[in-house]
C-alpha positions in Angstrom: -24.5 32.4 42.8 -24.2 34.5 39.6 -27.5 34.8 38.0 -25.6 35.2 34.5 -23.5 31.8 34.8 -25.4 28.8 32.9 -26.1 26.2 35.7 -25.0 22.9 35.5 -28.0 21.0 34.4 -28.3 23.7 31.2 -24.5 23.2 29.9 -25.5 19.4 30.1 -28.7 19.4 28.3 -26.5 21.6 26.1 -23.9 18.4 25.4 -26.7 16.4 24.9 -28.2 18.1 21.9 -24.5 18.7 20.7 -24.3 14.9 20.6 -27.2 14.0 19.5 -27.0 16.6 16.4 -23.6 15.6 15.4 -23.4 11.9 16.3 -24.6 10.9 12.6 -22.7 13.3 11.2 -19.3 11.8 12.6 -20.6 8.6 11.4 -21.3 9.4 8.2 -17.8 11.0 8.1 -16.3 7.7 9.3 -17.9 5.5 7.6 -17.3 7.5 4.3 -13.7 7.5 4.7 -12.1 5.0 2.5 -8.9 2.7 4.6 -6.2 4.7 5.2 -3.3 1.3 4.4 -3.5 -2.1 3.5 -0.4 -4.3 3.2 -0.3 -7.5 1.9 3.0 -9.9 2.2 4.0 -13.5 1.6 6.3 -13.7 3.9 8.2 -16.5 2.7 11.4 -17.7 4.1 12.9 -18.1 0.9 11.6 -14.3 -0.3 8.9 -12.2 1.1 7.2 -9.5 -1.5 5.0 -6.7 0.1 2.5 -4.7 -1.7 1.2 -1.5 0.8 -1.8 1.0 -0.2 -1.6 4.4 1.8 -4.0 7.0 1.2 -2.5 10.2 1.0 -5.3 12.3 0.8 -6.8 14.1 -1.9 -8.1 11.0 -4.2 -4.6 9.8 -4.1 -2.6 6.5 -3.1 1.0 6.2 -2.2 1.7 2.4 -3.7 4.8 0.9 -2.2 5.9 -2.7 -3.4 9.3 -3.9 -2.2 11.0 -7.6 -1.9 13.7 -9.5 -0.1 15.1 -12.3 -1.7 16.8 -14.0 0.9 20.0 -15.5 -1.6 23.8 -14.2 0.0 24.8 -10.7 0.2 27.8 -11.6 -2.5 25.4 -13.3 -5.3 23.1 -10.2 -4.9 25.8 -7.6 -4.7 26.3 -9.4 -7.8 23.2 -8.8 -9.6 23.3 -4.9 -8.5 26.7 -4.8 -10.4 25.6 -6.2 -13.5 24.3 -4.4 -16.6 20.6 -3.2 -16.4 17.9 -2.8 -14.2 17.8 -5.3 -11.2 14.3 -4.7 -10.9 11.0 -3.7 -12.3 7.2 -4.0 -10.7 4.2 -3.5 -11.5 0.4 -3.0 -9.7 -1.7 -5.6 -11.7 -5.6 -6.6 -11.1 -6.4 -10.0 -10.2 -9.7 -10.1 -12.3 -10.1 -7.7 -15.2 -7.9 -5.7 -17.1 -4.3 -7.1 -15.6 -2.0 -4.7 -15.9 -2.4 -1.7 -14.1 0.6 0.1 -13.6 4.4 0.7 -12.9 6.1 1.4 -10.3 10.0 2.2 -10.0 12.0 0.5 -7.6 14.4 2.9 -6.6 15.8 1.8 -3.1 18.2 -1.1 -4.1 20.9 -2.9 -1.5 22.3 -6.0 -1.0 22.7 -7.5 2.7 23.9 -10.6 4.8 19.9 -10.7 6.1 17.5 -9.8 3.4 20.0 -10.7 0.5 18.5 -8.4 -2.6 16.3 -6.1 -1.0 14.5 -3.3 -3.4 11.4 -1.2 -2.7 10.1 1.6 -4.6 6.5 3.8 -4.6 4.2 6.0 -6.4 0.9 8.3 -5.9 -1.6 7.2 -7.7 -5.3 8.0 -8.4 -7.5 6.2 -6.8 -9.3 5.4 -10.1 -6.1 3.9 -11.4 -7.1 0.9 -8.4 -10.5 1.1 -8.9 -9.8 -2.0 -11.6 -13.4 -3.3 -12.1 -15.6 -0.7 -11.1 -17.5 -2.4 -8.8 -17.5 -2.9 -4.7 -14.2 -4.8 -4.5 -11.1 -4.4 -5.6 -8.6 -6.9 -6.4 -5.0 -6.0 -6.9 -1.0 -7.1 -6.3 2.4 -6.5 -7.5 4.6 -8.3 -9.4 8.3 -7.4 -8.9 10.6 -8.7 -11.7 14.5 -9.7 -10.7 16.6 -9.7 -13.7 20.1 -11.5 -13.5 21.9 -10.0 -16.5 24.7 -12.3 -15.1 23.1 -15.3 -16.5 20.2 -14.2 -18.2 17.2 -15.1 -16.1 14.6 -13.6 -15.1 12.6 -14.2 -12.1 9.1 -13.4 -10.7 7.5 -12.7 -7.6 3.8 -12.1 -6.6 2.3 -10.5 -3.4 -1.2 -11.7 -2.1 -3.9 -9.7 -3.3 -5.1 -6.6 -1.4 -8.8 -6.6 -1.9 -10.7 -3.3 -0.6 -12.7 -1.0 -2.5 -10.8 1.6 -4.1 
């Protein structure tokens, strides 16, 4: 037996303060940590909009709204072709202010499944979600399909995400 060696009983006792010490600490670091994604989605068979909050770290949110609208590949080939913008979109708050913020939809394609698809994201600060300043948070996209062909334009609303920002 080496008299220098910690015995087993000691490195165990050892563990047991370790844990004891740092057991609130990890809860407090857990419990402090605001949710890392929420995703909220109608999922309609006719269309189904998605609003998704990441954090990325550092006070700041990557915001990612995107939408299929389920209507042909040729009619939304279509709308891609025309003049303009297919799409815009916006964060908005259910309860206070309304309008929070845009967000560029920049990934645009037209298919024989999702029809019009387009998604798009930002970082934001988490203050620009923080829309009433109080525990919860209530927020959701709006994403905007403009058919320059015929001049309508069409909305769509995700559910609300409601977390505390």
């Amino acid at each position: 037996m080496n008299p220098n060696r910690p015995r087993a009983g000691a490195r165990r006792g050892l563990l047991r303060v370790l844990g004891v010490v740092l057991a609130p600490v990890a809860a407090i670091v857990l419990i402090g940590q605001p949710a890392h994604a929420a995703q909220a989605c109608t999922g309609q068979s006719s269309s189904n909009v998605c609003l998704t909050i990441d954090d990325a770290g550092g006070g700041l949110f990557r915001v990612t709204i995107g939408i299929d609208w389920r209507i042909g590949q040729v009619p939304a080939q279509q709308i891609i072709d025309a003049p303009g913008d297919p799409f815009t979109a916006a964060v908005f708050a259910d309860d206070s202010s309304g309008y929070l913020f845009s967000v560029p939809i920049t990934n645009v394609g037209a298919s024989a499944d999702a029809g019009l698809s387009g998604e798009g994201s930002v970082l934001m600060p988490r203050i620009w979600l923080d829309e009433d300043f109080n525990d919860v948070d209530e927020v959701l996209a709006r994403i905007k399909v403009n058919d320059s062909r015929f001049g309508v334009i069409r909305s769509f609303s995700s559910p609300q995400i409601q977390q505390s920002f």
